[in-house]
C-alpha positions in Angstrom: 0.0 0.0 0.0 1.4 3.7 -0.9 -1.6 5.8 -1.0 -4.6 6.3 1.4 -7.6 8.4 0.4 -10.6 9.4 2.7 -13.7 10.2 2.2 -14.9 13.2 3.9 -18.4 13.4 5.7 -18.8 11.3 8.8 -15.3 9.5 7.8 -13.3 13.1 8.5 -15.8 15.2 9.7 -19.3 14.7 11.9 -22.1 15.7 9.7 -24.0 17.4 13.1 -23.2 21.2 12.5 -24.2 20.6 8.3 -27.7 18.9 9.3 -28.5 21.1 11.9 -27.8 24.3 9.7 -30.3 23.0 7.3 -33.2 22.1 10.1 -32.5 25.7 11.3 -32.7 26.7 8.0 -35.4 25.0 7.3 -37.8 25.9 10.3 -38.3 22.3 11.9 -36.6 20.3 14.7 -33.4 19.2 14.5 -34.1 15.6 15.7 -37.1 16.1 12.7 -34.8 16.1 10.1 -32.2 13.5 11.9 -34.8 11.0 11.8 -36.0 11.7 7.8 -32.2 11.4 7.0 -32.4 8.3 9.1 -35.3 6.6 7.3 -33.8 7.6 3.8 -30.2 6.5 4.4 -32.4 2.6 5.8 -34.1 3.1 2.3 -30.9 3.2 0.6 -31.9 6.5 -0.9 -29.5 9.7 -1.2 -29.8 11.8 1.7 -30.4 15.4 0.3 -34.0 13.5 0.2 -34.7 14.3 3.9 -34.9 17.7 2.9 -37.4 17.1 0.0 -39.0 15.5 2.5 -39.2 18.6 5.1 -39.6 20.9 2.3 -42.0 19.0 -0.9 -40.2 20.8 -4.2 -37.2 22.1 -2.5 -34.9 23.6 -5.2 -32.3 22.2 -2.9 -28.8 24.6 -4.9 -31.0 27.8 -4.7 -31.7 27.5 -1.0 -27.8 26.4 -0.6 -27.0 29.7 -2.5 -29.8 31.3 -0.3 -27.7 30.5 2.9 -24.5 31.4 1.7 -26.1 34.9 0.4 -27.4 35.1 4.2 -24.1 35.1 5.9 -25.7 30.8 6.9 -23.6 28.5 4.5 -21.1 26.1 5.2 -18.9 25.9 7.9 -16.0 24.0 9.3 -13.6 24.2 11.8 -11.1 21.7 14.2 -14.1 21.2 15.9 -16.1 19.2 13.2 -13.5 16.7 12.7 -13.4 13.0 14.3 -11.1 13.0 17.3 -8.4 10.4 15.2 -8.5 12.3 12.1 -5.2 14.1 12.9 -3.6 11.2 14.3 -4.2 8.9 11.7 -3.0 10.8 9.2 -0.4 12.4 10.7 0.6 8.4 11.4 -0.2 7.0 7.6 2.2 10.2 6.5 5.2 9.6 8.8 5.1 5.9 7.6 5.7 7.2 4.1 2.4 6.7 2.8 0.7 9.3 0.8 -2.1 10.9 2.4 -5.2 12.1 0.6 -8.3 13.8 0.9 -11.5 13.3 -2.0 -15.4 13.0 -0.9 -18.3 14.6 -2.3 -18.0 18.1 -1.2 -18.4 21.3 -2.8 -15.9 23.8 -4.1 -16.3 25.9 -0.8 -15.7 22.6 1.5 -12.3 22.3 -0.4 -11.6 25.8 0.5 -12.6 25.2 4.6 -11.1 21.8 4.6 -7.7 23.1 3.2 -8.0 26.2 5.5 -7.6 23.2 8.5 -4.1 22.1 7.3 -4.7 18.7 7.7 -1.8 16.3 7.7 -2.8 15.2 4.2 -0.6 15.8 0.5 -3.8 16.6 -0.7 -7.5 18.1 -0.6 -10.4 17.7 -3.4 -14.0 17.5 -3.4 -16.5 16.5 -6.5 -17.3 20.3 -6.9 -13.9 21.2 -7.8 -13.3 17.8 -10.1 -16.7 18.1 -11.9 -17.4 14.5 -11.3 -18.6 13.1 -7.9 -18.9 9.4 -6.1 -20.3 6.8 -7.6 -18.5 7.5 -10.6 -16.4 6.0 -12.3 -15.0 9.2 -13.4 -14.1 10.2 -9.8 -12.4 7.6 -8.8 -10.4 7.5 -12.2 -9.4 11.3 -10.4 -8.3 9.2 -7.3 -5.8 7.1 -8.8 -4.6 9.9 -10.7 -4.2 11.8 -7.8 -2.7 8.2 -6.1 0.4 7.9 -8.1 -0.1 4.4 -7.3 -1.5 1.5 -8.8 -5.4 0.7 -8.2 -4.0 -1.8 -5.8 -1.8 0.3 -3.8 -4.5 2.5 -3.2 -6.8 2.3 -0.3 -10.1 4.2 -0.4 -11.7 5.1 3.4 -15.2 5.8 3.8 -18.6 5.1 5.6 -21.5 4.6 2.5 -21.2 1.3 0.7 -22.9 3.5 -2.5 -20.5 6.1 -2.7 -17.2 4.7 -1.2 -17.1 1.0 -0.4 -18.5 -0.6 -3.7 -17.4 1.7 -6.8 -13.9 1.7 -5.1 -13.9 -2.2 -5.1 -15.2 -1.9 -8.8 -12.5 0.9 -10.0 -10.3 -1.9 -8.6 -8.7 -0.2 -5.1 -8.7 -1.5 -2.1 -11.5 -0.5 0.3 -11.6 -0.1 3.9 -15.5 0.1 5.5 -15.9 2.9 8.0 -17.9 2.0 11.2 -19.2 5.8 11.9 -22.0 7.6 11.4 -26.1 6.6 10.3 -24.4 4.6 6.9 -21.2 3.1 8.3 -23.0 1.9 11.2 -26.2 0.4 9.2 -24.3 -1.3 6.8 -21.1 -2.4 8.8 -22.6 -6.8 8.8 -24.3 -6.5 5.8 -23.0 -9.3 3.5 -22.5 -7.9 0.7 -20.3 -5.1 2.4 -17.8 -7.5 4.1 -17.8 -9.1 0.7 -16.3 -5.9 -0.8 -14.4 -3.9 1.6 -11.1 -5.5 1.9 -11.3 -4.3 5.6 -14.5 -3.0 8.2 -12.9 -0.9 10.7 -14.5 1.5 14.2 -11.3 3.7 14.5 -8.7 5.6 11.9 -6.0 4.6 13.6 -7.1 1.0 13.1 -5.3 2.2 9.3 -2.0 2.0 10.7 -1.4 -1.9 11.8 -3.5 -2.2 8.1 -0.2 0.1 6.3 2.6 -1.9 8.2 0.7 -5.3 7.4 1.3 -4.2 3.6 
């Protein structure tokens, strides 16, 4: 293994302060809108649809431009990310491995995640490749961004959908992320285990997987 790349959202970062922006935003509870992103992460379905939910016809980008126009958009700071983010990575780095950062965020994300100077060689969401998870196009960006081979790649995240199977299918290695509403729901489910190449509950659990090779 040479090159580990993370997903961002409840792999790096909790998703609290995001979800609870939009119920704010939005005008209902936040334990409202917990429980519709709940029931639409068990139906397998993308979670933006909690908010269609909320809000029937939401133009879900002109109320995202909306908040940022409000002074209400996105946010991120040290205290948004998991407490073995920096360790990990700091770790995986210092062992020689490279170290990146690639979910599906937008090109503002990039800019706050960057502005956190994590210990990672590099930092890129979907909105600033033009192509976002599951496609094959983005994970084609991974490995180019790897310098490895597919195989000497390892791709960290928690939604079998977006991280765990088209990562397996692009041919990289794939560790399953035991955190938030997805990792946790889908951590025994067959075909999961089947795929990821590891299921893990902690980052550092990454560094015995680097030294085992």
């Amino acid at each position: 293994m040479k090159t580990f790349v993370f997903d961002v959202g409840e792999t790096l970062v909790r998703d609290d302060r995001y979800w609870a922006s939009w119920a704010e935003w939005l005008g209902v509870p936040g334990h409202t809108l917990s429980a519709l992103v709940g029931a639409v992460t068990a139906q397998g379905l993308d979670n933006a649809e909690a908010l269609k939910l909320v809000r029937p016809g939401i133009d879900i980008s002109a109320e995202y431009a909306a908040r940022e126009a409000a002074g209400r958009g996105e946010h991120l700071d040290e205290g948004d990310l998991y407490e073995d983010v920096r360790p990990a990575l700091a770790r995986l780095r210092r062992d020689g491995m490279r170290v990146i950062v690639a979910g599906n965020q937008t090109v503002r994300a990039g800019e706050l995640l960057r502005a956190l100077d994590l210990p990672a060689d590099l930092v890129a969401t979907s909105g600033e490749w033009g192509c976002a998870k599951p496609s094959p196009d983005f994970f084609a960006r991974v490995l180019e961004a790897s310098g490895a081979s597919a195989r000497d790649t390892v791709y960290v995240g928690d939604h079998p959908a977006n991280d765990t199977f088209p990562a397996a299918r692009a041919g990289l290695r794939t560790v399953h992320l035991r955190r938030g509403p997805w990792g946790h729901l889908w951590a025994s489910d067959a075909q999961v285990r089947e795929a990821a190449d590891w299921v893990i509950d902690c980052l550092t659990d990454l560094i015995a997987i680097a030294e085992s090779g």
